[in-house]
Every structure is written in structure tokens, then in C-alpha cells.
C-alpha positions as CSV (number, residue, x, y, z in Angstrom):
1,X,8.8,-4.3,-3.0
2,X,7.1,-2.0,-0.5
3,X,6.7,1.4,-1.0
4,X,9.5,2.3,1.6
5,X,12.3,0.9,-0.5
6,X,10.7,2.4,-4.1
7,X,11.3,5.6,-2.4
8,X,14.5,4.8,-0.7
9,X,15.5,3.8,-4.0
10,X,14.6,6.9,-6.3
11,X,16.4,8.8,-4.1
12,X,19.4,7.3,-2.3
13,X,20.5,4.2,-4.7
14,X,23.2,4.2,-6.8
15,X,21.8,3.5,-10.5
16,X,22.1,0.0,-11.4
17,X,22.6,-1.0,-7.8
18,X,19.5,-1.9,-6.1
19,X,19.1,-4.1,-2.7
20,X,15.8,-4.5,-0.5
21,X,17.2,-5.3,2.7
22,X,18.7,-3.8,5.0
23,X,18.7,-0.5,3.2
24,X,22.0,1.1,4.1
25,X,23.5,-1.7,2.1
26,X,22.1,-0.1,-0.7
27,X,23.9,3.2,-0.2
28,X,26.9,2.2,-2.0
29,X,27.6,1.1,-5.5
30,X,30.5,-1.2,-5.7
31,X,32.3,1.2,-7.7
32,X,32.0,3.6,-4.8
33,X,29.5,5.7,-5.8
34,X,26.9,7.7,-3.8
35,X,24.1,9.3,-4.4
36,X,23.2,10.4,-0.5
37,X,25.0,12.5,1.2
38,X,24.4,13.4,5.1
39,X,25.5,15.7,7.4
40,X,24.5,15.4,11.6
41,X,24.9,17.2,14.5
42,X,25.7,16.0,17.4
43,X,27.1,16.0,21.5
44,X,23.8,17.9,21.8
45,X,21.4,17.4,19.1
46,X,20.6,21.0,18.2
47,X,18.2,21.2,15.5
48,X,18.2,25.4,16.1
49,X,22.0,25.1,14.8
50,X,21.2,22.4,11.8
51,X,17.6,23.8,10.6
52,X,20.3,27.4,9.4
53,X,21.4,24.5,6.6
54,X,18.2,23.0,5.9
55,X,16.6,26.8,5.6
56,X,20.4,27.8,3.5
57,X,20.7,25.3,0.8
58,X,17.1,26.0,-0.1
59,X,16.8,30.0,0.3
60,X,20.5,30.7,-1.2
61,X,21.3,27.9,-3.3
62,X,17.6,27.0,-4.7
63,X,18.0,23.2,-4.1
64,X,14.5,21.0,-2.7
65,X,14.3,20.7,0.9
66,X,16.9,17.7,2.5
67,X,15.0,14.8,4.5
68,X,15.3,15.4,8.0
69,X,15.9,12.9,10.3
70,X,16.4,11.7,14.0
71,X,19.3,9.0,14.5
72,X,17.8,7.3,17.4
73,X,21.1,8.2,19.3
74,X,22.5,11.9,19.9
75,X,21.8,14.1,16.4
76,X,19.6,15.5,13.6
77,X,20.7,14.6,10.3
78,X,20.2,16.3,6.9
79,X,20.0,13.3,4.2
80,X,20.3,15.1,0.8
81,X,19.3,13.0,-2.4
82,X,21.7,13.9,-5.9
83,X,20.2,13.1,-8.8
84,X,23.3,11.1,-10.0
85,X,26.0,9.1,-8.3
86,X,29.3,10.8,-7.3
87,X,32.4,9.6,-6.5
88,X,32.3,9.2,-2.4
89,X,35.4,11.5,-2.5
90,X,33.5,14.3,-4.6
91,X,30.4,13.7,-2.2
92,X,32.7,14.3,0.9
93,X,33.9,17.7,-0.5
94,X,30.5,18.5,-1.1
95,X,29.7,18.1,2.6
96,X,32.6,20.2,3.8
97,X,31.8,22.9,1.8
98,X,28.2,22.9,3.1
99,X,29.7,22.7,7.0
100,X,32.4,25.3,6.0
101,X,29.8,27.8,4.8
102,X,27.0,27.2,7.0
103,X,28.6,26.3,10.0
104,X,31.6,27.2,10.9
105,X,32.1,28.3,14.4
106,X,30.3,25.1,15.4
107,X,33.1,22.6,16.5
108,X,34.4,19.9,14.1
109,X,34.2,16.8,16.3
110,X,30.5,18.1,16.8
111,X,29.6,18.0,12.8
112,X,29.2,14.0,11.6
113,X,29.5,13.4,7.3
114,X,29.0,10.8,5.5
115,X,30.6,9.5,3.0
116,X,33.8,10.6,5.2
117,X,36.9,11.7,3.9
118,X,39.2,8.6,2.0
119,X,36.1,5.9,2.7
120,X,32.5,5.4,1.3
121,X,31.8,2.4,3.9
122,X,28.1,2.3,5.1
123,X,28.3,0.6,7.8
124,X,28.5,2.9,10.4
125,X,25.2,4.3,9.6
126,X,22.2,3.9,11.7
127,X,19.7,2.5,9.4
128,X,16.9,4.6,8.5
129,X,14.2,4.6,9.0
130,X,13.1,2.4,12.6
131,X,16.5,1.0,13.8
132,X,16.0,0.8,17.2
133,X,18.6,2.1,18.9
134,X,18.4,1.5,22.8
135,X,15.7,1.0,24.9
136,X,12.4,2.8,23.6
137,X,14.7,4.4,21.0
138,X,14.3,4.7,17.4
139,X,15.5,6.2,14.3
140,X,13.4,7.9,12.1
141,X,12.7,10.6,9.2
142,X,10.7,13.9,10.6
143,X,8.7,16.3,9.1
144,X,10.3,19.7,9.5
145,X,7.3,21.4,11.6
146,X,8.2,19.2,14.1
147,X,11.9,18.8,14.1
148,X,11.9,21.1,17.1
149,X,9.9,19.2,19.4
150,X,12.7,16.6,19.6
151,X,14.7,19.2,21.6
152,X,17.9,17.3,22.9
153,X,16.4,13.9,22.9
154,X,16.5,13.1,19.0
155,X,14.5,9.2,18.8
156,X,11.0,8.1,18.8
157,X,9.0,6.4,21.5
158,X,8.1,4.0,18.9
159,X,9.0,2.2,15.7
160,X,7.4,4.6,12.7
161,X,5.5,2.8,10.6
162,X,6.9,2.3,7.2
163,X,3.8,3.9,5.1
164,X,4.5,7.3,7.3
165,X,8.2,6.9,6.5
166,X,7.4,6.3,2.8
167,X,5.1,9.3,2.7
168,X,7.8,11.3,3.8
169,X,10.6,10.8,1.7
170,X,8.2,10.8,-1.4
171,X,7.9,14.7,-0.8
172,X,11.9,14.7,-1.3
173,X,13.5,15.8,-4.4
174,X,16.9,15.1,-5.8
175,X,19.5,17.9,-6.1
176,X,20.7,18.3,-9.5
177,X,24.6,17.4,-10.4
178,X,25.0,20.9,-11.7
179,X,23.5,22.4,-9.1
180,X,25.3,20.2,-6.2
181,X,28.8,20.8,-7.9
182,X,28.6,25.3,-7.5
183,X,29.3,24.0,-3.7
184,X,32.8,23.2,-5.1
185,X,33.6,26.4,-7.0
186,X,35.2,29.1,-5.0
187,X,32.1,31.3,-3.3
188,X,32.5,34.7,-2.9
189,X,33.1,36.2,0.8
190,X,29.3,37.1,0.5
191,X,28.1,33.6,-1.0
192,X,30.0,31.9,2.7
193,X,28.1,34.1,5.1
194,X,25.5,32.1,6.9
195,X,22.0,32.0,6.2
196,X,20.4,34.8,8.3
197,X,16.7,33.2,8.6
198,X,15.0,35.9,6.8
199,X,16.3,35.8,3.3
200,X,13.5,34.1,1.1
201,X,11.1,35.3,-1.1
202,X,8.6,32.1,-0.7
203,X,8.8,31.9,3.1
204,X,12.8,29.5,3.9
205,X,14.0,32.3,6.1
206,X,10.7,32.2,7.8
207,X,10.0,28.6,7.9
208,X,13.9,28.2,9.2
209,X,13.0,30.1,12.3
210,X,10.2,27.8,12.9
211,X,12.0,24.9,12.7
212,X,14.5,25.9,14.9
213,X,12.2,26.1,17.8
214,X,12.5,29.6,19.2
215,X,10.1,28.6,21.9
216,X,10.5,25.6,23.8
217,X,7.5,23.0,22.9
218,X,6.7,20.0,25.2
219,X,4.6,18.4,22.5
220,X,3.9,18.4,18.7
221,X,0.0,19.8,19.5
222,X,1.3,23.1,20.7
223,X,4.3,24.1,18.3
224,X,1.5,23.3,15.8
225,X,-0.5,26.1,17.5
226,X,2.2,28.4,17.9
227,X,3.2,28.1,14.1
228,X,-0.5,28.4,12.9
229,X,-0.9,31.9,15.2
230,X,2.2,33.5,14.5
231,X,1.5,36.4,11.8
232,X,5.6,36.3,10.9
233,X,4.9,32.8,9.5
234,X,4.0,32.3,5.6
235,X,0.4,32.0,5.2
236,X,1.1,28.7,3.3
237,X,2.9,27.2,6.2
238,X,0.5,28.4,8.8
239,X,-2.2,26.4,6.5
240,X,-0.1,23.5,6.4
241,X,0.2,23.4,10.6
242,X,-3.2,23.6,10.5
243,X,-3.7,20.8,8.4
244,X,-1.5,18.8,10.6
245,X,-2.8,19.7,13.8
246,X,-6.1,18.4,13.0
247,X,-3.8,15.1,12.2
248,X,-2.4,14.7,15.4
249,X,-5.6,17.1,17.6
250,X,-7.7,14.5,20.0
């Protein structure tokens, strides 16, 4: 078993349900349990719009960091890992309550879920990561300082490699069931306010206006640049740009 699927495993797979191939297969349980949940947008891709949740769940609700992803197709998705399965009926409510509280005045038909509401079927998923999707078009995980760069085009050139991809989703933790269930008790009229994208003590609400590309990038060499110059960045992120612009730097 490659290292792809350990990882897909550990944090998508329902316990006592493993499969190697293809991988969305393994997403349900044939009880119907889940233990990923994702939420897109879509019809544009805006990762500006999305990165408010990725920035929110951390900086107000202290859960790790969602995997980010491109679908190959027309949207950004958030894949959230939970540390145990849920009934695909409890993960859905889950989901709404995330769109309900961080976004809200985008339009409904825009905002993709899965598992969707009455149904845990996986087969409407793109499979990540590498499904190709079209021509020259492929699905893939992303690292959040580059989720930007994407803009309104949201697929690779090329099929990423499965090491990369492994690499990736090893840096994701699982939300805890306790944790992931306060989404379902009734929040306060200050708990549903959006994320404002300056709200974290350890550098989210900076990090979120990063992501969200503020400034339009043409390639992943300068939004590395632009990140590792700007003061209002954390220091810590700054050093990590660094480190990754001498990883893709000629």
C-alpha cells in the first residue's frame, strides 16, 4: 500500500472499512458512515470567498487546518477529516452549519456539500487526488500559499505526483467528534458572524488574507514573493514562503 492511500486512510476512511482503489470508494462505510466531509465553491471558483472558512473554523473554532483542494472542474473544496465516523445525515448538518455561519450571503446553488442532505452516495465525487478531468485538467490537493494562484481556473496542467499528494495530506489533522458537534448547538448571534480575517492570535486572520489572493498573481514564484515581503504577514508564514520559493525558484 502506497503512502497515498495510508494517508487517505487515516484521515478519510471509515474505521473497519478500508479499500485501495479507487479511493472515493472508500469514503463510505456500508453502514453509512463518514468520516470526510467537504464543502466547494463553485460557478466561479472563488478561493477569496472559501479561504473566510478555511481561516474561520481554525481562528474561532480552534480545529487543524481543512485540506484544500482543486476539483479539476469549476471549484475549491475544503475536505475536513473527523476523527470518528458520523452518520452521513449528522455530517450534512455539520456542513450547513459551517455554510450558514460563514457564508451566508453567497448563493445556495453556488455552495456544493457532501455527504448531501438524505444520501451518503460517493459517487459523484471527483476523485482526489489526479482524476483528470478534461483536456489538460486535473484534480488535485493544494497547499494553501498557493490556493490563490488558481484564480478562476481551479485544475492542474498536470497529474500531481502521488508522493506530493501524500505529503500533503500528512500535514492534515482530524477534527475531534466533540469538537465538530459545537457546530450543532445553537451559536450565539456573535458566534454566526463571519470571520473578519484579522482575529488570530497565531497569525489565521493573517494567513486568511493571504490565501485569499488580495493581489492578482500570474504564477506561484511571485505570490511567494509578495507573501515573504509583506510586514502584515506572520513572521512564521513569511519563513515558510520562503522556504517554498526556493522549492519552486529556477
Amino acid at each position: 500500500m502506497d503512502n497515498l492511500i495510508t494517508q487517505w486512510n487515516r484521515l478519510f476512511t471509515p474505521e473497519g472499512w478500508r479499500s485501495e482503489t479507487p479511493l472515493r470508494d472508500a469514503l463510505v462505510a456500508p453502514s453509512g458512515a463518514v468520516r470526510a466531509l467537504v464543502l466547494e465553491l463553485r460557478r466561479p471558483a472563488d478561493w477569496r470567498t472559501l479561504s473566510a472558512v478555511w481561516a474561520g473554523v481554525q481562528a474561532d473554532l480552534g480545529w487543524p487546518a481543512p485540506a484544500i483542494a482543486v476539483n479539476g472542474l469549476d471549484a475549491y473544496q475544503l475536505w475536513i477529516s473527523l476523527s470518528e465516523p458520523v452518520a452521513s445525515s449528522q455530517g450534512h448538518a455539520m456542513l450547513e452549519a459551517l455554510r450558514r455561519r460563514y457564508l451566508p450571503e453567497v448563493e445556495r446553488d453556488r455552495v456544493g456539500v457532501w455527504p448531501g442532505e438524505g444520501q451518503a452516495e460517493a459517487s459523484h465525487l471527483v476523485t482526489l487526488p489526479g482524476e483528470m478531468t478534461g483536456s489538460d485538467r486535473w484534480s488535485a490537493f493544494v497547499a494553501p500559499d498557493l490556493a490563490a494562484v488558481f484564480g478562476d481556473e481551479p485544475a492542474l496542467d498536470l497529474p500531481p505526483g502521488r508522493d506530493a499528494q501524500a505529503e500533503l495530506l500528512a500535514q492534515i489533522r482530524s477534527v475531534t467528534l466533540s469538537d465538530a458537534r459545537r457546530l450543532l448547538a445553537p451559536l450565539s448571534p456573535a458566534a454566526e458572524a463571519p470571520v473578519s480575517g484579522a482575529v488570530s492570535d497565531h497569525g489565521v486572520g493573517n494567513c486568511a488574507s493571504m490565501a485569499s489572493g488580495q493581489a492578482h498573481h500570474d504564477d506561484p514564484r511571485s505570490f511567494l514573493l509578495s507573501v515573504m515581503n509583506d510586514p502584515s504577514v506572520a513572521m512564521a508564514l513569511r519563513i515558510e514562503a520562503a522556504k517554498a520559493l526556493l522549492a519552486v525558484s529556477p
